[in-house]
C-alpha positions in Angstrom: -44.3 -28.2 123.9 -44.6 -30.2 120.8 -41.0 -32.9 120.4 -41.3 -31.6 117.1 -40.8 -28.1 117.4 -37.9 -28.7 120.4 -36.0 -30.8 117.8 -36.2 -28.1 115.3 -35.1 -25.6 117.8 -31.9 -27.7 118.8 -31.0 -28.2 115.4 -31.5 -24.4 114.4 -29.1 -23.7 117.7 -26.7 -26.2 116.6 -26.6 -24.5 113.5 -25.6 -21.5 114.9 -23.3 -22.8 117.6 -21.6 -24.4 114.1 -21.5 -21.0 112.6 -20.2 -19.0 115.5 -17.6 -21.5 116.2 -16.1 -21.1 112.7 -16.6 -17.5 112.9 -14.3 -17.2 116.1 -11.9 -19.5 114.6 -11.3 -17.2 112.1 -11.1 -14.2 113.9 -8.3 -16.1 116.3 -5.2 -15.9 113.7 -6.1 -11.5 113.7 -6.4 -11.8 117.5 -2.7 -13.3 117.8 -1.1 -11.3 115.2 -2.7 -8.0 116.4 -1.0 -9.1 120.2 2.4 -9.7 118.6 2.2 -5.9 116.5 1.4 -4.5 120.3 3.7 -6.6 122.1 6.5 -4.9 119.2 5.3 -2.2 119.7 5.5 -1.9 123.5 9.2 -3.2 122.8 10.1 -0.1 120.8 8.4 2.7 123.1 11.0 4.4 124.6 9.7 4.8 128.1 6.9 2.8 130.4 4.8 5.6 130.0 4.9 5.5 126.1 3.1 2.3 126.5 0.2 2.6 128.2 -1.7 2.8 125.7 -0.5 -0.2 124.0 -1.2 -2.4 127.4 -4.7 -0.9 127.2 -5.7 -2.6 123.8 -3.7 -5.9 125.2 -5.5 -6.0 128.7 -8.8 -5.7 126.1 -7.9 -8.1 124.0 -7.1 -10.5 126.7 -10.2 -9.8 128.6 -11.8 -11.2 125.2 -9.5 -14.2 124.9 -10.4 -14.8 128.8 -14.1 -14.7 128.8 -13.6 -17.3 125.5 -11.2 -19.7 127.2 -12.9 -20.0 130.8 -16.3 -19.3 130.5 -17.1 -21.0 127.1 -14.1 -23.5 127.4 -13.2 -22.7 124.1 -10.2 -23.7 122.1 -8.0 -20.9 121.2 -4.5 -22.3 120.4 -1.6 -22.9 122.6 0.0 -19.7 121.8 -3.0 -17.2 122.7 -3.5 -19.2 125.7 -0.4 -18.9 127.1 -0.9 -15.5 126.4 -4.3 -15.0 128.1 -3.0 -16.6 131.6 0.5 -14.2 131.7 -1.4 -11.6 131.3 -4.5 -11.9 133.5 -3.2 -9.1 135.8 -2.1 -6.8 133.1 -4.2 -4.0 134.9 -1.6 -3.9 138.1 0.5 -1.3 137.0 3.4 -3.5 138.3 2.8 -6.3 135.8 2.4 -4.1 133.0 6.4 -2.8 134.4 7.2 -6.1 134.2 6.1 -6.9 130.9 7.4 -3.5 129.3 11.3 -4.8 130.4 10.8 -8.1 129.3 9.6 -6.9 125.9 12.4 -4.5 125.8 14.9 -7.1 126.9 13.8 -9.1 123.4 10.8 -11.0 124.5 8.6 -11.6 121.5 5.9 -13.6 123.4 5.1 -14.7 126.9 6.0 -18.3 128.2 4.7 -19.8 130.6 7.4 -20.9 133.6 9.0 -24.8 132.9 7.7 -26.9 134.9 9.4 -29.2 137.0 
C-alpha cells in the first residue's frame, strides 16, 4: 500500500479518535449526575426491594464506565472512577444490600477506603 494513502488514513482515524474523545467527554458530566439522581433515589426507597430497579440502571451504567476506564484507559474523572471500582460487584445481591444501607444511612457517593 501506497505511504500516501496510509498517512491519509491515520490522519482521517485521528480525526475521529479527536471527535469521539470530545464526544465522551461530554457525555461524562450526564453519566455522573444521572448516578447521583439513582444513588438518591435508592436512598429514599423504602425497602431493598424497592430498589432493584435502581441498581439495575447503576450496575449498567457502570458496566459503561468500566469498559471506558480499563479497556480504552480512558479518563473519566476522579469521582466516576471511584464510582466504577465500588461498584464492580453491584450484581452480588449482597453488595447491592450493602450499598442500599449505606445510601440510606446518608451516603451521597461512594469513597474509596483511606489508605494507610
Amino acid at each position: 500500500m501506497e505511504f500516501g494513502i496510509i498517512d491519509q488514513v491515520l490522519a482521517e482515524n485521528i480525526d475521529l479518535l479527536d471527535r469521539a474523545t470530545s464526544g465522551i467527554r461530554q457525555c461524562l458530566p450526564a453519566y455522573e449526575k444521572r448516578c447521583a439522581e439513582l444513588i438518591h433515589d435508592i436512598a429514599t426507597r423504602h425497602s431493598f426491594a424497592e430498589s432493584e430497579e435502581d441498581f439495575d440502571k447503576l450496575l449498567e451504567i457502570q458496566g459503561r464506565l468500566a469498559t471506558l476506564l480499563f479497556k480504552y484507559r480512558f479518563e473519566i474523572g476522579d469521582k466516576l472512577e471511584i464510582l466504577t471500582r465500588e461498584f464492580d460487584r453491584l450484581y452480588d445481591p449482597y453488595i447491592r444490600e450493602y450499598w442500599y444501607k449505606k445510601f440510606k444511612a446518608g451516603a451521597a457517593w461512594p469513597e474509596l477506603p483511606a489508605t494507610t
